[in-house]
N, C-alpha and C positions, 0 to 999 in steps of 0.2 A: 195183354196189350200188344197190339204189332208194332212192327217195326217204325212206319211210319206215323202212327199215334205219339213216338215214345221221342221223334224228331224234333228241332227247334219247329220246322214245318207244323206238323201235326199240333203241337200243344200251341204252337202260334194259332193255328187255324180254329180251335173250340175255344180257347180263352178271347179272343177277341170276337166272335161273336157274342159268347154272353156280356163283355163288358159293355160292345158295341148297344145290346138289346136294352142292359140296365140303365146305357143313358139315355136312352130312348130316341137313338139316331136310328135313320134310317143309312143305308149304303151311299146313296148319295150327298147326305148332309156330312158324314164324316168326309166322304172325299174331297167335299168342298171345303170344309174348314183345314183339313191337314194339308189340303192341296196335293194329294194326292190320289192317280188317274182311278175312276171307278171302277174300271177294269181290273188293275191290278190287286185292290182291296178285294175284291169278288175272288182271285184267284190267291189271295192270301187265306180267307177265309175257307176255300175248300180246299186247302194246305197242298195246291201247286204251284205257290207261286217262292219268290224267292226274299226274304226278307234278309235285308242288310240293316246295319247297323244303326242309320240314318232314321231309316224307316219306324224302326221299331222306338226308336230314340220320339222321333217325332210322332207319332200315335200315342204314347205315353205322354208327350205335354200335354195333345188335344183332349187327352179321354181325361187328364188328371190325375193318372194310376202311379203306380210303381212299374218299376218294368217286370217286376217278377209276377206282376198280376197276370201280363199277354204272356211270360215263358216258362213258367212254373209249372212244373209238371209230374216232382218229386214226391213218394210218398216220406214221412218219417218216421223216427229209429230212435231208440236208444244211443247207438252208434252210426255214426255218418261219416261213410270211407267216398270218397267223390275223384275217380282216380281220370288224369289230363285225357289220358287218350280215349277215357269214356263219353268226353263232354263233346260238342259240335258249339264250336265258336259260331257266334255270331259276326260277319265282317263289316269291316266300312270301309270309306277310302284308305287310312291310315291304320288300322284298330281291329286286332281279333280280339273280343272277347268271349273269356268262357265263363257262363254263370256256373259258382259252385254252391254259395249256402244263401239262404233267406233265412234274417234270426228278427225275431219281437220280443223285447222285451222293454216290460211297463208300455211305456205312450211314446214306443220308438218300433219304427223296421228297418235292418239292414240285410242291404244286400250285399252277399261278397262275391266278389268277381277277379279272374285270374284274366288279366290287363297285358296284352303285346301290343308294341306301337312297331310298326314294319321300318326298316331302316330308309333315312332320308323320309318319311310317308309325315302331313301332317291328317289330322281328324279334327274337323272343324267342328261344333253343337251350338247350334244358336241358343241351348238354354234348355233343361228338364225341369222335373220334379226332383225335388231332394238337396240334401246337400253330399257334395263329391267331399271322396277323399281318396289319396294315394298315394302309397308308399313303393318308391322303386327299388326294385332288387340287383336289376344288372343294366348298363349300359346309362347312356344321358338324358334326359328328359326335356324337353322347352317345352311350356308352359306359357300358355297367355287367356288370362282373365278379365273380360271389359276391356282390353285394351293395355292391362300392365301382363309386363312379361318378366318370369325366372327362371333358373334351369335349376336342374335337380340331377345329383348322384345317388350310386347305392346306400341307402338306409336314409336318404332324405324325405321326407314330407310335404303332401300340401292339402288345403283343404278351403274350398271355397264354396259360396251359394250356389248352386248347380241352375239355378233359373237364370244366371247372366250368360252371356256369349260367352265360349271357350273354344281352348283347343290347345292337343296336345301333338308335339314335332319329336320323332325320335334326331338324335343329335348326333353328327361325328361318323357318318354311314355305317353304324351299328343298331339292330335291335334294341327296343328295351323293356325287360320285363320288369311288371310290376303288379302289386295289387291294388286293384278299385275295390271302393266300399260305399256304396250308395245309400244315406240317412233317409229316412224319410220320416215323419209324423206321424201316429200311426190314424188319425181321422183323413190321413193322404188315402190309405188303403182299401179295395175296393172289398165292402163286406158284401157280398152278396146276399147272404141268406138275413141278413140286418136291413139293409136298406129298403125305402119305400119305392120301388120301381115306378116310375111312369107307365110303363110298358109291362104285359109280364114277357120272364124271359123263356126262350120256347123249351128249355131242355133246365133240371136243377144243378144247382153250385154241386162239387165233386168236394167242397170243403164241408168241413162243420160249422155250424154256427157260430161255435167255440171254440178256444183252445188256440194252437199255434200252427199257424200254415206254413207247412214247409217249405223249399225252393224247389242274379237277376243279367 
């Protein structure tokens, strides 16, 4: 696998084509519902373009996925060493994230994810799939869900519907890391080699049928 295949780019650019095919959208009808320009989707898909955090966030309402379904590009292991400086965060205004593991287990998926809010930076989400949760490890956290707001220190908690409007403020003009952990359903999950396609899709699923997909 090259270099670029093995990129947020690259595994963004094949996995959102097939999801794109299994829902049986064309290029134009996803740009229209995400509201985003047709062009730019065109240059996501042949993995030149540049996907933030927004983006990706928002293609996963529209499509209905998980987000480890557009960036998942892991094989799996017995053992799974996922080391910082191997991963390519994902950015947003406010928010690097770096996906590290995708786990299923029973009639659940989580994704785990290593969470920096940039100091003074807020990251607004009008709402995903899933339910959010995170635990901060250094620095202050502001927090605003629907419209209520808390703040959070190291080893605090929080955990809400991920479909309502949020957003998260580092506090105190300090960094703050922490961990995301994104719940999903697991009938949220895009099975490929399961589902009845509308469409067929022009290349097959690189998963198995069965068993556990690894990594959001």
């Amino acid at each position: 696998m090259s270099v670029s295949e093995r990129s947020v780019r690259g595994v963004l650019a094949a996995n959102l084509k097939r999801v794109r095919a299994q829902r049986g959208l064309s290029l134009s009808e996803l740009s229209r519902r995400a509201g985003i320009g047709k062009a730019t989707l065109s240059q996501l898909e042949s993995g030149t373009g540049n996907p933030t955090l927004e983006t990706v966030f928002g293609l996963s309402r529209i499509l209905g996925v998980p987000i480890s379904d557009l960036v998942d590009g892991r094989p799996a292991g017995e053992l799974t060493v996922v080391r910082a400086a191997d991963v390519e965060a994902i950015s947003g205004a406010g928010v690097d994230l770096r996906p590290l593991q995708r786990i299923e287990a029973g009639d659940s998926v989580f994704e785990v994810y290593d969470q920096q809010v940039r100091p003074g930076a807020t990251q607004d989400s009008g709402g995903h799939v899933g339910t959010e949760h995170t635990v901060v490890q250094a620095g202050r956290l502001g927090v605003r869900v629907n419209g209520r707001e808390t703040e959070l220190g190291p080893g605090d908690y929080v955990g809400f519907d991920a479909s309502l409007p949020h957003a998260y403020t580092a506090l105190d003009g300090e960094p703050v890391r922490s961990v995301l952990i994104l719940h999903h359903r697991a009938e949220q999950r895009l099975h490929l080699a399961e589902r009845v396609s509308p469409r067929p899709s022009p290349e097959p699923s690189p998963w198995p049928a069965s068993g556990p997909t690894p990594w959001h």
